[in-house]
mmCIF file as Biopython writes it, N, C-alpha, C and O atoms, coordinates in Angstrom:
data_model
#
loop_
_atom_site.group_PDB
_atom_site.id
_atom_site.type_symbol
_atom_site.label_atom_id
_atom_site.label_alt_id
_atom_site.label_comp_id
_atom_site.label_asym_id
_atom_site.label_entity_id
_atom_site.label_seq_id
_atom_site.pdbx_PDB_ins_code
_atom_site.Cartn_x
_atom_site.Cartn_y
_atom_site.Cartn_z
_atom_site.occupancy
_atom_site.B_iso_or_equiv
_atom_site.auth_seq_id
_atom_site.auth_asym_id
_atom_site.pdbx_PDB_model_num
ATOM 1   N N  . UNK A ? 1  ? 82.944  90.441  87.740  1.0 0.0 1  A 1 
ATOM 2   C CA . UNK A ? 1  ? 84.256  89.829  87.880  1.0 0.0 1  A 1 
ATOM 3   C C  . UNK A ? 1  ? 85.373  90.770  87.419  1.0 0.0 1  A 1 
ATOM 4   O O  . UNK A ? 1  ? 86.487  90.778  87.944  1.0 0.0 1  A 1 
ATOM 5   N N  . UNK A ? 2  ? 85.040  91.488  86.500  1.0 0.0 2  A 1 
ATOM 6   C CA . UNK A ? 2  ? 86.020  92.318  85.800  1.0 0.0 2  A 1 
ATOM 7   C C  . UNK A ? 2  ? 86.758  93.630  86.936  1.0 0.0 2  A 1 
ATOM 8   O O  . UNK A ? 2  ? 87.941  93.971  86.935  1.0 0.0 2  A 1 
ATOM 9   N N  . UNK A ? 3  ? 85.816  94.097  87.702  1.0 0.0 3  A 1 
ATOM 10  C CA . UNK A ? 3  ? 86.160  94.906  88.554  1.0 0.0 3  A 1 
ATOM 11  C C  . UNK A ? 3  ? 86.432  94.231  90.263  1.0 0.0 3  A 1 
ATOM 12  O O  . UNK A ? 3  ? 86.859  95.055  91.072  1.0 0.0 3  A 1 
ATOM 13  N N  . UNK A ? 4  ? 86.293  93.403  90.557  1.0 0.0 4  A 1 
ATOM 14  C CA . UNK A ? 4  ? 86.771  92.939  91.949  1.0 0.0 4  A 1 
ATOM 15  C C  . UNK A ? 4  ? 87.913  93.346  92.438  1.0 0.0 4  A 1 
ATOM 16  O O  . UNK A ? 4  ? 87.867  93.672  93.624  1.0 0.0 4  A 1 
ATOM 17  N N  . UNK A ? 5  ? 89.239  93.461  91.744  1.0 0.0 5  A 1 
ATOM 18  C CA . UNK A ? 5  ? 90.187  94.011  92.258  1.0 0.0 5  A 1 
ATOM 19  C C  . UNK A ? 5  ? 90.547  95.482  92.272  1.0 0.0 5  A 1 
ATOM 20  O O  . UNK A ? 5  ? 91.542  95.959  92.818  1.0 0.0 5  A 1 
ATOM 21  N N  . UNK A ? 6  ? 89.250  96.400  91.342  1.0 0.0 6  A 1 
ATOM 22  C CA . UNK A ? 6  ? 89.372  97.663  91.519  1.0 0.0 6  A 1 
ATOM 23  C C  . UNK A ? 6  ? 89.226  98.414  92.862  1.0 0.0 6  A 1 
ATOM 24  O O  . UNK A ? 6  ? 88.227  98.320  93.576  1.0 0.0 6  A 1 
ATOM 25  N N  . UNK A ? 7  ? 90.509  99.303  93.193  1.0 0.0 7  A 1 
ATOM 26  C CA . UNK A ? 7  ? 90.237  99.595  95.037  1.0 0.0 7  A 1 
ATOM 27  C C  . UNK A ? 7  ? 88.612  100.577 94.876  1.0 0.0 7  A 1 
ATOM 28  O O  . UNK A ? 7  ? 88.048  101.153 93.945  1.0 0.0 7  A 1 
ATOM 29  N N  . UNK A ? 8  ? 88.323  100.357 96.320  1.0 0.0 8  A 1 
ATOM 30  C CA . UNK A ? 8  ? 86.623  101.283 96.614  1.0 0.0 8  A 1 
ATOM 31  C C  . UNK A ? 8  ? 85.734  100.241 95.588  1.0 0.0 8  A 1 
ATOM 32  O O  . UNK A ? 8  ? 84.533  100.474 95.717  1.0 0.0 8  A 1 
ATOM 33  N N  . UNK A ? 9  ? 85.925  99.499  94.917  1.0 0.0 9  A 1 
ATOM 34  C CA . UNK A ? 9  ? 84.334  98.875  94.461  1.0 0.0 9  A 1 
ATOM 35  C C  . UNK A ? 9  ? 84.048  97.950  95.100  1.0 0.0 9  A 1 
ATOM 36  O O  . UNK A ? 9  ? 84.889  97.180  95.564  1.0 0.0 9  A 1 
ATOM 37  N N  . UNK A ? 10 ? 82.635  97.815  95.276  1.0 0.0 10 A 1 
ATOM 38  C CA . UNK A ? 10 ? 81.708  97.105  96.404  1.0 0.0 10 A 1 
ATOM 39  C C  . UNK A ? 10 ? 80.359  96.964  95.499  1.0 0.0 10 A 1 
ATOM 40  O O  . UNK A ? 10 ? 80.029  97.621  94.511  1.0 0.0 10 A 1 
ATOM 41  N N  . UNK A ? 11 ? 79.813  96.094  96.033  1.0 0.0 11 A 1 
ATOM 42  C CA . UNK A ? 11 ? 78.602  95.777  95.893  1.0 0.0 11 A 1 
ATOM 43  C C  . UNK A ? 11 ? 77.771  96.000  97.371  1.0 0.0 11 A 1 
ATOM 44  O O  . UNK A ? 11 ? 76.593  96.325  97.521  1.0 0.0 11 A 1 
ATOM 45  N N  . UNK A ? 12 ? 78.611  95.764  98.212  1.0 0.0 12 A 1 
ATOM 46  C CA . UNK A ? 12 ? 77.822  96.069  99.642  1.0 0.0 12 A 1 
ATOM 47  C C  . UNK A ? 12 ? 77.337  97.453  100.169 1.0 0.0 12 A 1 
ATOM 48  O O  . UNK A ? 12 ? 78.036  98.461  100.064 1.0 0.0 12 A 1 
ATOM 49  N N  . UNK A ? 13 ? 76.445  97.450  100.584 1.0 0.0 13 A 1 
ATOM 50  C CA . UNK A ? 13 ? 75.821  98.524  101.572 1.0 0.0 13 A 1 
ATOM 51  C C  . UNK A ? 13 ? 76.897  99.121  102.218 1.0 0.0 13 A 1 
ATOM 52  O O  . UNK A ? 13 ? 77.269  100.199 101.755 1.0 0.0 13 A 1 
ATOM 53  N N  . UNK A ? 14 ? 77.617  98.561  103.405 1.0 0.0 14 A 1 
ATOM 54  C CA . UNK A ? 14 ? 78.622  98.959  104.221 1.0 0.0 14 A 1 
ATOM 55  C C  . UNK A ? 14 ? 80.351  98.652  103.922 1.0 0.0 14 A 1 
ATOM 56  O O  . UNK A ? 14 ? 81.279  98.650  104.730 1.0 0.0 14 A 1 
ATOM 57  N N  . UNK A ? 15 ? 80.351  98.404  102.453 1.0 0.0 15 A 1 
ATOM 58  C CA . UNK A ? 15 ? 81.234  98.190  102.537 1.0 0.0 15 A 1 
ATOM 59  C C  . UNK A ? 15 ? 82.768  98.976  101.852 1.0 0.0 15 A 1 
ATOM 60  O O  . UNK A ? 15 ? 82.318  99.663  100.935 1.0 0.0 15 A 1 
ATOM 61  N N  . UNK A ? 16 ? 84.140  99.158  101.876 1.0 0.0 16 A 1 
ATOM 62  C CA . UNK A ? 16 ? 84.771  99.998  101.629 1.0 0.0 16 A 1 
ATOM 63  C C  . UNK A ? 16 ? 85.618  99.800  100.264 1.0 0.0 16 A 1 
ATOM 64  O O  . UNK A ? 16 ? 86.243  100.677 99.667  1.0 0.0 16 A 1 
ATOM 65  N N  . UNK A ? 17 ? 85.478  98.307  99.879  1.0 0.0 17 A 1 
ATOM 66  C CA . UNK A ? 17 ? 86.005  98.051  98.254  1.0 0.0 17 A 1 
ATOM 67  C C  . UNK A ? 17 ? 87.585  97.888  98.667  1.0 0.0 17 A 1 
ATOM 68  O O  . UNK A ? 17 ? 88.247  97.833  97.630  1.0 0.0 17 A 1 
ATOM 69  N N  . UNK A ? 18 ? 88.234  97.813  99.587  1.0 0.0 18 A 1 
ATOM 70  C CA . UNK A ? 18 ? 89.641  97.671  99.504  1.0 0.0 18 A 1 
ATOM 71  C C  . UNK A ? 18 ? 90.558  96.173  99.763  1.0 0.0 18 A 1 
ATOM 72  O O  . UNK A ? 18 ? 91.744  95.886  99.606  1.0 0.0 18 A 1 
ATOM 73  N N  . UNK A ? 19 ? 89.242  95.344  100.277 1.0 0.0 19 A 1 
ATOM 74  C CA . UNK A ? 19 ? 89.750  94.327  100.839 1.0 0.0 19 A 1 
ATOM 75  C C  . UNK A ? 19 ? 90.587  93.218  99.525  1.0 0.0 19 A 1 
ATOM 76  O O  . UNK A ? 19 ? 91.816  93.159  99.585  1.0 0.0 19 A 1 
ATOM 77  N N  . UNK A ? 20 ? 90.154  92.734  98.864  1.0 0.0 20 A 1 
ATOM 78  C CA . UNK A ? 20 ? 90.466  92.137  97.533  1.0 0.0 20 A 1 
ATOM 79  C C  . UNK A ? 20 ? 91.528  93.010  96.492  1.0 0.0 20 A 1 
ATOM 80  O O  . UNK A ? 20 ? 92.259  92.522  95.630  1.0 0.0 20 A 1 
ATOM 81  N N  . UNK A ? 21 ? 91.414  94.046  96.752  1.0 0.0 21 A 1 
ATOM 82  C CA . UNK A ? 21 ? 92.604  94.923  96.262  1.0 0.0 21 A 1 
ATOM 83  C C  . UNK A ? 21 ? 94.200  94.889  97.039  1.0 0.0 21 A 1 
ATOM 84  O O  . UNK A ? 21 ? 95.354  94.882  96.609  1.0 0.0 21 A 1 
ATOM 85  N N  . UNK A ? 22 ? 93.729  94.875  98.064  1.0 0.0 22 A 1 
ATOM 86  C CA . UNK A ? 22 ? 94.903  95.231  99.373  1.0 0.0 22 A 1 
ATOM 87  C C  . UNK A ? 22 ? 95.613  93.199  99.233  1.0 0.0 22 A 1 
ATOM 88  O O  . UNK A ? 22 ? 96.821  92.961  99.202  1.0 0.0 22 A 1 
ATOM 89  N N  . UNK A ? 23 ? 94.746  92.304  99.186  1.0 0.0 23 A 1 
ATOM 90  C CA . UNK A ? 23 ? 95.004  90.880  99.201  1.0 0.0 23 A 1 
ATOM 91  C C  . UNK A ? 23 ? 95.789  90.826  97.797  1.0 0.0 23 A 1 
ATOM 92  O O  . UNK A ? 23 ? 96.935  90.378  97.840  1.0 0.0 23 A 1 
ATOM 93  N N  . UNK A ? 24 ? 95.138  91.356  96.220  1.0 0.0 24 A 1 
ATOM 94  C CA . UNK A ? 24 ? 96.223  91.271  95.105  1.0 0.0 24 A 1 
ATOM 95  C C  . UNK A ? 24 ? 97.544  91.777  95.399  1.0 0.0 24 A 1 
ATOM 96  O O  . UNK A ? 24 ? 98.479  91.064  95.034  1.0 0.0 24 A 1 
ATOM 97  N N  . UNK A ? 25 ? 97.862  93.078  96.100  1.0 0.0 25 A 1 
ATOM 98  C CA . UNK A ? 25 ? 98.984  93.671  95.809  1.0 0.0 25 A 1 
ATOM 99  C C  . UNK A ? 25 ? 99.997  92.964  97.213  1.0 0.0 25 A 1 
ATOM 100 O O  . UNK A ? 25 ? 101.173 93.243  97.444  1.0 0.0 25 A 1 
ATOM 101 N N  . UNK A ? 26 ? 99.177  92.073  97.940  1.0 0.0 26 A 1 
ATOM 102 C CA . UNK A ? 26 ? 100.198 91.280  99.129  1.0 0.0 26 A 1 
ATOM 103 C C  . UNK A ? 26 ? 100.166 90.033  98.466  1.0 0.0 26 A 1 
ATOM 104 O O  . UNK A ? 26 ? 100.938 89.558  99.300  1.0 0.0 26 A 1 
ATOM 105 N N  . UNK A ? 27 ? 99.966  89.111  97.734  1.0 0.0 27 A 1 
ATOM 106 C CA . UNK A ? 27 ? 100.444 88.255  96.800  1.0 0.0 27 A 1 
ATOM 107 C C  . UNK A ? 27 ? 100.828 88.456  95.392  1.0 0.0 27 A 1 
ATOM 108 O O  . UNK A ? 27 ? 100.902 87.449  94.688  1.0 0.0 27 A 1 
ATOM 109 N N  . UNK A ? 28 ? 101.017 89.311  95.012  1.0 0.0 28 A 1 
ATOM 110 C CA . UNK A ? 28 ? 101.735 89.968  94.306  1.0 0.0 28 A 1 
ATOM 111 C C  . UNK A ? 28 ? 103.173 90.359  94.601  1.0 0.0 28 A 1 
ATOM 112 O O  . UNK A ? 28 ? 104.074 90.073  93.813  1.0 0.0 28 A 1 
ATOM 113 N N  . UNK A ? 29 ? 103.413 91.098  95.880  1.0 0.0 29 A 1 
ATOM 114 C CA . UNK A ? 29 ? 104.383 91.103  96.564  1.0 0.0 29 A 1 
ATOM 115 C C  . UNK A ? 29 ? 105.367 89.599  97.062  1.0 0.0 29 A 1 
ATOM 116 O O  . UNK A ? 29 ? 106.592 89.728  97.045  1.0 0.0 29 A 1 
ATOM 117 N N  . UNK A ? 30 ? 104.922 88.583  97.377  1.0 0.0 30 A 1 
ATOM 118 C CA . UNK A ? 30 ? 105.202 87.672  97.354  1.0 0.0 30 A 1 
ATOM 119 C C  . UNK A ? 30 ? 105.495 86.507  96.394  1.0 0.0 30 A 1 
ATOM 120 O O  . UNK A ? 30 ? 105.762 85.333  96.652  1.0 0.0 30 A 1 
ATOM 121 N N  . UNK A ? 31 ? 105.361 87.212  95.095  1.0 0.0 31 A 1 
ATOM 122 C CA . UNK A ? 31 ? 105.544 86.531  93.917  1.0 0.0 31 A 1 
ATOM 123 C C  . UNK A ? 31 ? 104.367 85.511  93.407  1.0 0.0 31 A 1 
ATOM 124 O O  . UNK A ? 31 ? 104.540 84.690  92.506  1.0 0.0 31 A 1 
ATOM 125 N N  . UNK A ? 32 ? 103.304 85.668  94.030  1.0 0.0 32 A 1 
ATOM 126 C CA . UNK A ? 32 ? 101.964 84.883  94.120  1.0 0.0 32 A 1 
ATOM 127 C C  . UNK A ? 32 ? 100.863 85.595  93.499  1.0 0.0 32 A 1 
ATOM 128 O O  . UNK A ? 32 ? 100.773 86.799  93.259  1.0 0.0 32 A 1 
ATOM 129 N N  . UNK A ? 33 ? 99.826  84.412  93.220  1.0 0.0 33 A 1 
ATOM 130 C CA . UNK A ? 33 ? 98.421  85.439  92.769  1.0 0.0 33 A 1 
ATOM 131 C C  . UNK A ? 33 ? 97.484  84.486  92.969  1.0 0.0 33 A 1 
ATOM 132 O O  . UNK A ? 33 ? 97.641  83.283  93.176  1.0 0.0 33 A 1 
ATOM 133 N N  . UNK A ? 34 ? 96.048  85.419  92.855  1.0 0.0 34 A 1 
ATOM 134 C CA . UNK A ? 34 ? 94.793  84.865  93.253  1.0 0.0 34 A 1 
ATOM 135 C C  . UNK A ? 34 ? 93.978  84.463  91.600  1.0 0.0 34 A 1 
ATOM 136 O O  . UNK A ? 34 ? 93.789  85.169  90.610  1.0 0.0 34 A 1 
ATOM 137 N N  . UNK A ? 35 ? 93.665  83.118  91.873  1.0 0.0 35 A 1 
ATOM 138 C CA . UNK A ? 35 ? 93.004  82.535  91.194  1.0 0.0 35 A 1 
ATOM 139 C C  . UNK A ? 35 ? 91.551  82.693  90.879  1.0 0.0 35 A 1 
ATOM 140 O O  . UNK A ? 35 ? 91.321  81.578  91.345  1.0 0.0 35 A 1 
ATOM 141 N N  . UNK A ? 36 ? 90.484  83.059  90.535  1.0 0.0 36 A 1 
ATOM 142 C CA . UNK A ? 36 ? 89.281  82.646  90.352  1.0 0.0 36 A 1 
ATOM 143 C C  . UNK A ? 36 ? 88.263  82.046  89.584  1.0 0.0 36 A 1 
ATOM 144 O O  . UNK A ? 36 ? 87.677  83.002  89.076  1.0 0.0 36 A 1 
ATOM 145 N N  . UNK A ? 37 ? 87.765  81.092  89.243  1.0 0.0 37 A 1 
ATOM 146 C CA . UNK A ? 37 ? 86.685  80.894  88.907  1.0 0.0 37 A 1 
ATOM 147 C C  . UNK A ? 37 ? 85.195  81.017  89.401  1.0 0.0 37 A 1 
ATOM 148 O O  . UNK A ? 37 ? 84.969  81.104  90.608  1.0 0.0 37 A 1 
ATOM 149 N N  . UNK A ? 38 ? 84.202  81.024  88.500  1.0 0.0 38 A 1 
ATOM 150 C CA . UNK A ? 38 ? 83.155  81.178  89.178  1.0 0.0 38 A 1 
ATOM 151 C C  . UNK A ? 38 ? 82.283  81.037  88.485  1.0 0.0 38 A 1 
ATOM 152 O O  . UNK A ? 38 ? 82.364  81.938  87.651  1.0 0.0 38 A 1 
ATOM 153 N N  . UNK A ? 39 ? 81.187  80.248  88.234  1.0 0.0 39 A 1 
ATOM 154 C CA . UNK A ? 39 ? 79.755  80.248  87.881  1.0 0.0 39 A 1 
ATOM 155 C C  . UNK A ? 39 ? 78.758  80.400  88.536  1.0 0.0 39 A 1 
ATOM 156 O O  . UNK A ? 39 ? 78.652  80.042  89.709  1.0 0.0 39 A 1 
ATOM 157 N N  . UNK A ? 40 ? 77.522  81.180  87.602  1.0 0.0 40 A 1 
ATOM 158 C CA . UNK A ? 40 ? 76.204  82.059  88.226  1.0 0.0 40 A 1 
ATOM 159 C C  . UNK A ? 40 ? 75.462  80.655  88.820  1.0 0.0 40 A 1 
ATOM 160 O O  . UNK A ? 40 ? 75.504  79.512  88.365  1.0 0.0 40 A 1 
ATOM 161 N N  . UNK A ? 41 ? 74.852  81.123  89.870  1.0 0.0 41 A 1 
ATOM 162 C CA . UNK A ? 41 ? 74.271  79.603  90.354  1.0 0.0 41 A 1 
ATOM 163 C C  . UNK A ? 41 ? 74.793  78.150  90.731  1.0 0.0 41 A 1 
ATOM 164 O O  . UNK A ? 41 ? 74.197  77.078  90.839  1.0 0.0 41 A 1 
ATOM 165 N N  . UNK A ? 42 ? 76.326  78.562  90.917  1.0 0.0 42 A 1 
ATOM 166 C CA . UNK A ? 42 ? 76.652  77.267  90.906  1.0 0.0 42 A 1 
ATOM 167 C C  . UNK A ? 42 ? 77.980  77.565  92.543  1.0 0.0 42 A 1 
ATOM 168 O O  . UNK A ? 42 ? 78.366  76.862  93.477  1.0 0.0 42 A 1 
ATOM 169 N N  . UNK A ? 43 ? 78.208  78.814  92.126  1.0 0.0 43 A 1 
ATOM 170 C CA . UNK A ? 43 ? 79.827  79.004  93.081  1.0 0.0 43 A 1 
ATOM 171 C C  . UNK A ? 43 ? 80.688  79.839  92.792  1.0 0.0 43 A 1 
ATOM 172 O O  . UNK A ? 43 ? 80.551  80.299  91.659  1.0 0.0 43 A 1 
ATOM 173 N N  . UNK A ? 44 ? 81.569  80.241  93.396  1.0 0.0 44 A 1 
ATOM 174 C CA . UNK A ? 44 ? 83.289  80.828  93.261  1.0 0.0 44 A 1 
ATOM 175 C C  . UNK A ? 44 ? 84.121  79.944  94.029  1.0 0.0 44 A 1 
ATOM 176 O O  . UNK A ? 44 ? 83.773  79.308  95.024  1.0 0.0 44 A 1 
ATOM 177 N N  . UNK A ? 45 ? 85.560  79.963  93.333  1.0 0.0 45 A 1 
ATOM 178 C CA . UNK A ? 45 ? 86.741  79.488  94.016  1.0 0.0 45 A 1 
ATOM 179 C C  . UNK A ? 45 ? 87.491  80.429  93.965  1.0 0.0 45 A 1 
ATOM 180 O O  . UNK A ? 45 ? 87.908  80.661  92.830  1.0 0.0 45 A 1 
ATOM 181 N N  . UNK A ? 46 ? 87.894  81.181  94.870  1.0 0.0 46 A 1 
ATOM 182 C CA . UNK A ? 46 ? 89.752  82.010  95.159  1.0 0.0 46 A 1 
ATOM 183 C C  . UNK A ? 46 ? 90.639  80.815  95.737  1.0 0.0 46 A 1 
ATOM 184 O O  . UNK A ? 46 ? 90.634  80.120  96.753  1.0 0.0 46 A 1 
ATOM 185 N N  . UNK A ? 47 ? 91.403  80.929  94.572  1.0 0.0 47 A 1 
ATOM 186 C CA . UNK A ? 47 ? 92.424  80.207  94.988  1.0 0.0 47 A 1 
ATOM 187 C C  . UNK A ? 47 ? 93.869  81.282  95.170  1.0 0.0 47 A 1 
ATOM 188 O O  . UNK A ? 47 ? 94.214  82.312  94.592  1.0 0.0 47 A 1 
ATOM 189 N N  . UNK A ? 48 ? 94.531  80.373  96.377  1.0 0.0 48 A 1 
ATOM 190 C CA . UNK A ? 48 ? 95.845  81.715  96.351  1.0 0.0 48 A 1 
ATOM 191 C C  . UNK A ? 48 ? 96.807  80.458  96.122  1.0 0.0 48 A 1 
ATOM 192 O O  . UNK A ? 48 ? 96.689  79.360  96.665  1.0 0.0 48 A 1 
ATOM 193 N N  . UNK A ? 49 ? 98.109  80.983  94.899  1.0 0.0 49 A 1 
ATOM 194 C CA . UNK A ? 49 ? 98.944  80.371  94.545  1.0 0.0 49 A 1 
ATOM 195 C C  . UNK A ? 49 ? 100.060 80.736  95.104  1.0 0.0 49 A 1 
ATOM 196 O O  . UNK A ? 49 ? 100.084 81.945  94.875  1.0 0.0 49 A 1 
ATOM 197 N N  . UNK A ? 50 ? 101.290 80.397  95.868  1.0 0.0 50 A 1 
ATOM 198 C CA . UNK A ? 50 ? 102.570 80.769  96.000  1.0 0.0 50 A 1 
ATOM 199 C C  . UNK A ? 50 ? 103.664 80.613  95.323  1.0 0.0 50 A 1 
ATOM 200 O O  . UNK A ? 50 ? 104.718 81.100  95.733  1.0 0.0 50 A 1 
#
């Protein structure tokens, strides 16, 4: 959780780490931010606030 919004980190095989980075700094821009919770075995919520 601590690193999700770091740009290039991934956990995926194919993947490029920018997407969740590029989404903070465009609600951010908008005076907004992303919410999360999340428990192991149970779920995540992103929530986006405006």
């Amino acid at each position: 959780m601590d690193s999700i919004f770091i740009p290039f980190f991934t956990t995926k095989k194919n993947g490029s780490g920018i997407g969740l980075s590029l989404c903070k700094q465009i609600m951010m821009l908008h005076k907004g931010k992303i919410q999360i919770t999340s428990e192991e075995d149970k779920g995540t919520i992103m929530s986006l606030v405006f």
